[in-house]
MARROFI-748301 format. One line per 2 residues: number of its first residue (from 1); their letters; for each residue y negated, z negated, x of C-alpha. Coordinates in Angstrom, 3 decimals. Example, Ala and Ser with C-alpha at 12.3 -4.5 7.8 and 13.67 -1.06 7.14 Angstrom:
BEGIN
1	as	4.500,-7.800,12.300; 1.060,-7.140,13.670
This chain:
BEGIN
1	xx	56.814,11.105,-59.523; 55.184,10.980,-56.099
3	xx	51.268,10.101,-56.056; 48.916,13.152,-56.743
5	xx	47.780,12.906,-53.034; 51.658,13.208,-51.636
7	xx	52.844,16.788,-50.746; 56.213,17.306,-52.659
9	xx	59.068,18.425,-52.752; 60.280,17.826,-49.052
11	xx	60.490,20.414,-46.591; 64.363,22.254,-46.140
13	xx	66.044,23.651,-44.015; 68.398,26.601,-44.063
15	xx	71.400,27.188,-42.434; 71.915,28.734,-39.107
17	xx	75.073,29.451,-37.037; 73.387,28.941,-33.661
19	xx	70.463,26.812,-32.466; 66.839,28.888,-32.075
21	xx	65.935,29.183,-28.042; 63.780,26.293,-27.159
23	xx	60.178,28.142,-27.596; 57.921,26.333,-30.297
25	xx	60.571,24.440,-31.672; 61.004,20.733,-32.162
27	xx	65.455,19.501,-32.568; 66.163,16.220,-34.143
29	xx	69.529,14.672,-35.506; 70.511,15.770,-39.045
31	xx	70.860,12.338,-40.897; 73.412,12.269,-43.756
33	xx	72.373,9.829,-45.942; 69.920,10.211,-49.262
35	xx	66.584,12.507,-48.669; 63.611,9.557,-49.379
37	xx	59.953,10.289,-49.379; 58.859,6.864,-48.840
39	xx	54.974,6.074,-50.187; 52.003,3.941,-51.511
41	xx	49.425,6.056,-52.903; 49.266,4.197,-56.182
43	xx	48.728,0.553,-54.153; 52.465,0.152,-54.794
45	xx	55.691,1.244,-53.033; 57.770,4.001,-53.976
47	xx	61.022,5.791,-52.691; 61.907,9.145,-53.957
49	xx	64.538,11.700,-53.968; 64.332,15.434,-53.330
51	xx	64.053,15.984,-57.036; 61.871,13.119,-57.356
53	xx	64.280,10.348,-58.567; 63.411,6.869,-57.913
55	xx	65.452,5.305,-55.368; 63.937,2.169,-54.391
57	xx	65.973,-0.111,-57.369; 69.093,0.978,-55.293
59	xx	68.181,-0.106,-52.420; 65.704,-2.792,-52.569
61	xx	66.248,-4.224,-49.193; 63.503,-1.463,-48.519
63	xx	61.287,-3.121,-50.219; 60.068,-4.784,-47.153
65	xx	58.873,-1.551,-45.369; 55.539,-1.718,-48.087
67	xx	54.156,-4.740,-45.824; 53.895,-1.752,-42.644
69	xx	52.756,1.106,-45.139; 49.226,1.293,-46.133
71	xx	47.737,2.717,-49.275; 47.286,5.913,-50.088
73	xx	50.129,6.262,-47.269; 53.373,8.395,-47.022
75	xx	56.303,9.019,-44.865; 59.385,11.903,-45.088
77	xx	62.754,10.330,-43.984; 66.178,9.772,-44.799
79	xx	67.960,6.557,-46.147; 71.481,5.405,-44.023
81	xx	74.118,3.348,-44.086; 75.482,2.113,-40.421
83	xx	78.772,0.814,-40.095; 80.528,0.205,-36.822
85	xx	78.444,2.678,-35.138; 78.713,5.422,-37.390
87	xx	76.746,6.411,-40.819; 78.984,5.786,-43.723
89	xx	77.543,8.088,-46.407; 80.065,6.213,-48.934
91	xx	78.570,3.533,-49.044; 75.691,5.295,-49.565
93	xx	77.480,6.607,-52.492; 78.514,2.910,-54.128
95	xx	74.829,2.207,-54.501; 74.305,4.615,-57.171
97	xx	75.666,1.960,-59.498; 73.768,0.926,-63.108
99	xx	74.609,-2.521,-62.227; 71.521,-4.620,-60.600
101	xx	73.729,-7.753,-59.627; 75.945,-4.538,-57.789
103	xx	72.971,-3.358,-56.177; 71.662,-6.434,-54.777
105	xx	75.643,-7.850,-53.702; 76.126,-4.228,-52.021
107	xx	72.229,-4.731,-50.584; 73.396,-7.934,-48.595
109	xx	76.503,-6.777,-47.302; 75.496,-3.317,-45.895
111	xx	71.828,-2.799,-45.767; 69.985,0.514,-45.878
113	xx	67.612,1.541,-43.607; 64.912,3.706,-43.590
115	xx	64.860,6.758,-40.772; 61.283,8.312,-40.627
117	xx	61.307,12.031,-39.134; 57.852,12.904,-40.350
119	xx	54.173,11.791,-41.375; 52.384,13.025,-45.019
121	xx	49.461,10.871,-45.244; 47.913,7.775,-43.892
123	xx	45.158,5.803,-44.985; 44.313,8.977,-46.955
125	xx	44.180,11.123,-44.739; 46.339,14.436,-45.085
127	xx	47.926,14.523,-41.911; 50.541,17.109,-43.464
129	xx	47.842,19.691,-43.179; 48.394,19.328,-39.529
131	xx	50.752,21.306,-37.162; 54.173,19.065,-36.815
133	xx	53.373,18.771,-32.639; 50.396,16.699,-34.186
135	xx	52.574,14.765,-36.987; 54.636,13.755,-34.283
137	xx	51.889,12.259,-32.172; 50.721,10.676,-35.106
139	xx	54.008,9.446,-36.370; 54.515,7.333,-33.247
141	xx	51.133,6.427,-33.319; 50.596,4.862,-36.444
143	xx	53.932,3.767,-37.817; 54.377,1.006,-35.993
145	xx	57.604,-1.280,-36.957; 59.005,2.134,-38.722
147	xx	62.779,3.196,-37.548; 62.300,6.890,-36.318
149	xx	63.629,9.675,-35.719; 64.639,11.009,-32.644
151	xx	63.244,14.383,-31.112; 63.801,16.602,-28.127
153	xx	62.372,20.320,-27.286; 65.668,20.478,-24.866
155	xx	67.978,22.764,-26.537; 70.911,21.927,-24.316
157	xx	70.383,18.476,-25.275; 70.363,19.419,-28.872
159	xx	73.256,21.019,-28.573; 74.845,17.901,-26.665
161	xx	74.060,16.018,-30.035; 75.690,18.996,-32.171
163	xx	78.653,18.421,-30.543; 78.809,14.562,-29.421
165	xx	76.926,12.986,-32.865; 79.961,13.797,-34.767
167	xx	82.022,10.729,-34.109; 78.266,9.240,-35.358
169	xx	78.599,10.605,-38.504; 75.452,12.764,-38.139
171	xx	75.623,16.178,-40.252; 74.419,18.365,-37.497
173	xx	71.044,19.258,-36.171; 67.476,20.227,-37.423
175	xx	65.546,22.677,-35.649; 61.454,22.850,-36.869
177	xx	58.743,24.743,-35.559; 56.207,22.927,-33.929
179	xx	53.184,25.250,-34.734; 53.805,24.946,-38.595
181	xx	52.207,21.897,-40.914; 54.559,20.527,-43.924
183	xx	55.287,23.305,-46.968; 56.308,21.312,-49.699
185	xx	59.673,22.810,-51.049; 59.575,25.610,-48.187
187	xx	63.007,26.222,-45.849; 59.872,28.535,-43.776
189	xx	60.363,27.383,-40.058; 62.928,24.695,-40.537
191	xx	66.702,25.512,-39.715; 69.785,23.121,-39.618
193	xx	73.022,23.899,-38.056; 76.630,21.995,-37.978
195	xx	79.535,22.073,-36.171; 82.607,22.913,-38.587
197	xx	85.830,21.366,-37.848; 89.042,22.351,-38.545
199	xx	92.384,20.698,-39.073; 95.658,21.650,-39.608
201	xx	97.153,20.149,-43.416; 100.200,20.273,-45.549
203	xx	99.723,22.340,-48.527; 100.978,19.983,-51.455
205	xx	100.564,22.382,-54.445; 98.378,25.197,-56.039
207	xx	96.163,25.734,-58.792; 97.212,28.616,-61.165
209	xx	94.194,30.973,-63.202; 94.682,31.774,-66.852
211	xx	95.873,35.189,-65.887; 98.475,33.584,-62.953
213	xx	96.758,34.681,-60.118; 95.901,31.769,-57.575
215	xx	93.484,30.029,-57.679; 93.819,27.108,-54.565
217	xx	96.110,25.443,-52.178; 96.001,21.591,-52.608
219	xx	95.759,20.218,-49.286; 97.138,16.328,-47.588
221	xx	97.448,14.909,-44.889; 100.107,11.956,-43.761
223	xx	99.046,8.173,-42.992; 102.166,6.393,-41.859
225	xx	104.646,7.863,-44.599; 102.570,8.851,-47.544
227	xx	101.250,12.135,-47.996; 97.906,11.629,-49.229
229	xx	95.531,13.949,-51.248; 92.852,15.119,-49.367
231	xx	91.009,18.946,-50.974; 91.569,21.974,-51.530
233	xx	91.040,25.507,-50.116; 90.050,28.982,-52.085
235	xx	93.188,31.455,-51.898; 91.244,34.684,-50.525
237	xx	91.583,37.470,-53.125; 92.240,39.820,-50.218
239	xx	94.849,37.559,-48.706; 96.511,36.722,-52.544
241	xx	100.354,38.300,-52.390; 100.669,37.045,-48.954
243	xx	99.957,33.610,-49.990; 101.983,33.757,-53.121
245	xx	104.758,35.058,-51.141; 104.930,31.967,-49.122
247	xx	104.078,29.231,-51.606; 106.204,30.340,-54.384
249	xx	109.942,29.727,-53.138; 108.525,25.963,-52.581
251	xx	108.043,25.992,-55.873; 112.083,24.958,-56.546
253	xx	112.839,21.434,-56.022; 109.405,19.857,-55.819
255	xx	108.470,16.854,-56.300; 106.701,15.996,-59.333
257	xx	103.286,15.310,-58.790; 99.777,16.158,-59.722
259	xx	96.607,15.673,-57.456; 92.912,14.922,-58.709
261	xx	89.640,15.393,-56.872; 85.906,15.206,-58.422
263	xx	85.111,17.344,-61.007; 82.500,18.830,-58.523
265	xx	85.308,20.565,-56.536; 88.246,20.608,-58.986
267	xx	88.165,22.895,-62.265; 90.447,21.109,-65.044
269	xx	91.131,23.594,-66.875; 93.579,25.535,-64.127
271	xx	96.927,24.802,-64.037; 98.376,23.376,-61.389
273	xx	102.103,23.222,-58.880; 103.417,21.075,-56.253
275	xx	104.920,22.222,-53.700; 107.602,21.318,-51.293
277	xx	105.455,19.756,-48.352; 106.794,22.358,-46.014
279	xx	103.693,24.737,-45.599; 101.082,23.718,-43.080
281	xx	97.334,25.487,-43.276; 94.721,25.335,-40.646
283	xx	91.375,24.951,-42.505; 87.453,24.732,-41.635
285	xx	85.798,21.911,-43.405; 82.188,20.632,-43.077
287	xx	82.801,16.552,-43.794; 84.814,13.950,-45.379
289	xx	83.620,11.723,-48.262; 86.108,8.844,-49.971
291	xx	88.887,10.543,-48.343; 87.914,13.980,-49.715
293	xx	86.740,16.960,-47.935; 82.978,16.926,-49.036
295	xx	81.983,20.604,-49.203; 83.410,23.871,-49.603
297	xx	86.596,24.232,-47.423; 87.717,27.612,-45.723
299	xx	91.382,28.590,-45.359; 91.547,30.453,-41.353
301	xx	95.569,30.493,-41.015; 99.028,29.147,-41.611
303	xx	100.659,27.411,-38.677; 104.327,27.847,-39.190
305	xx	105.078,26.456,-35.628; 103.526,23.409,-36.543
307	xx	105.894,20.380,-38.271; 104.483,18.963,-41.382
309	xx	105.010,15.294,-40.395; 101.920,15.759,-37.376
311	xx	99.247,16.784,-40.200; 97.543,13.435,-40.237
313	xx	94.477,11.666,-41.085; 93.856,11.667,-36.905
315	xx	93.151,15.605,-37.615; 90.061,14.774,-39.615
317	xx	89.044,11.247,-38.264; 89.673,11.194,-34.081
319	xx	89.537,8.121,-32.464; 85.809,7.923,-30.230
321	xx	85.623,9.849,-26.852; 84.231,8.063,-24.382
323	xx	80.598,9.057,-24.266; 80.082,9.413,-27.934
325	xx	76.729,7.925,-28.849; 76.654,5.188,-31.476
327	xx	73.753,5.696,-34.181; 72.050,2.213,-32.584
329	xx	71.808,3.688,-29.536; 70.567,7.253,-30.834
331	xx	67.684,4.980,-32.799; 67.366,2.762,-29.825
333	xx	66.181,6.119,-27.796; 63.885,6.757,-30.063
């Protein structure tokens, strides 16, 4: 676990629908990669998660960053991936492998790097006691050769990242007061908020519950000719005979098939039924990871005046706008 001297658990943040008005608050990028308190207050380096699980063996290409970190030292950041511009939080995802020969291939081919967003301690000196207009000033000052973070108290250009960093593969925005100094394990004056997306899939199948009620529509989405897995989406309870009403006469005739997704999302133990790929659903979904909606997805409407064959992988992965910022040069503002 972290070094007596190290304030832990990280700050969170909760969820907000709307950005706070500019007053007293400090907006940065959201990074989606793996929460890392980076430190050295036992004279040697140390990476830890959220829950205090030692990350540095995964990603020893870090390794280099103790050489710029005193002792008795300690930084709050978050670990990503770049590829092509963008974060790629599966590949953040392979490195969680037992293998060490894995770890160090994977480490060569697509290294980590370390974003710092805030300051804990320095040369032992608690500068988490101070107000986070201070850690800032501090930050810059003293981590020299550190990647960070970075910030703006313009809210209409943190709102130009909530809806530009997409493409980026940034998970939305953090909003933190500027008055406040770090609380360990606190969401108190810290406040995130994404921009949902929706897209418009087939519905391949459902899930059935023991007593067969529904449970799920089983989403895809074409690329080329195949109709690909991609999630699923709760059937409302309120919204439950309509639904069955539509699903169940593409029950006859369909084609015999069964879809998987992580345990985290899918429940084994329901039943499940293609469908004829006839039935498109517009959903809200938060992000994609390995070709699988990543959180909790919301059903918002059917679209019967839209043909199955345009539900493609372009409704959850659009090609860059011109404009869209590339992570380098988000971190080359900095």
């Amino acid at each position: 676990m972290p070094g007596a001297n190290v304030p832990f658990p990280p700050m969170e943040a909760e969820l907000v629908a709307e950005l706070p008005q500019p007053d007293g608050w400090q907006y940065e990028p959201k990074w989606d990669g793996f929460r890392g308190v980076l430190e050295n207050d036992g004279g040697e380096l140390a990476l830890w998660s959220r829950n205090g699980r030692p990350l540095l063996r995964y990603f020893p290409e870090l390794a280099e960053l103790g050489d710029l970190l005193p002792p008795h030292s300690a930084l709050d950041g978050e670990i990503v991936i770049e590829r092509n511009g963008a974060l790629d939080f599966d590949a953040m995802q392979m490195r969680l492998h037992p293998a060490e020969s894995r770890v160090r291939k994977l480490s060569a081919e697509i290294p980590a790097r370390y974003v710092a967003f805030d300051i804990l301690l320095w040369n032992a000196k608690p500068l988490h006691e101070l107000p986070l207009e201070r850690r800032r000033q501090e930050l810059e000052r003293r981590a020299r050769g550190f990647t960070l973070s970075p910030t703006t108290r313009d809210r209409d250009q943190a709102q130009r990242w909530l809806e530009r960093l997409e493409q980026a593969g940034l998970d939305g925005v953090v909003a933190k007061r500027l008055e406040l100094p770090y609380l360990p394990g606190s969401r108190d004056g810290v406040v995130k908020a994404k921009h949902h997306r929706t897209a418009d899939c087939v519905v391949v199948g459902v899930r059935w519950k023991a007593d067969g009620t529904l449970a799920t529509l089983l989403l895809g989405l074409y690329e080329r000719d195949e109709l690909q897995y991609v999630g699923s989406a709760a059937v409302p309870r309120r919204r439950h005979d309509e639904i069955r009403a539509l699903v169940e006469p593409l029950l006859e005739d369909a084609p015999d098939r069964r879809f998987s997704e992580p345990n985290r999302w899918g429940n084994p133990e329901l039943e499940q039924s293609a469908l004829r790929p006839e039935l498109v659903a517009e959903i809200r979904f938060d992000k994609l990871e390995r070709r699988r909606f990543r959180h909790g997805t919301r059903l918002l409407r059917f679209r019967p005046d839209k043909d199955p064959a345009q539900c493609t992988w372009r409704e959850v992965r659009p090609p860059r706008r011109k404009g869209d910022p590339t992570v380098g040069e988000l971190l080359g503002a900095a």
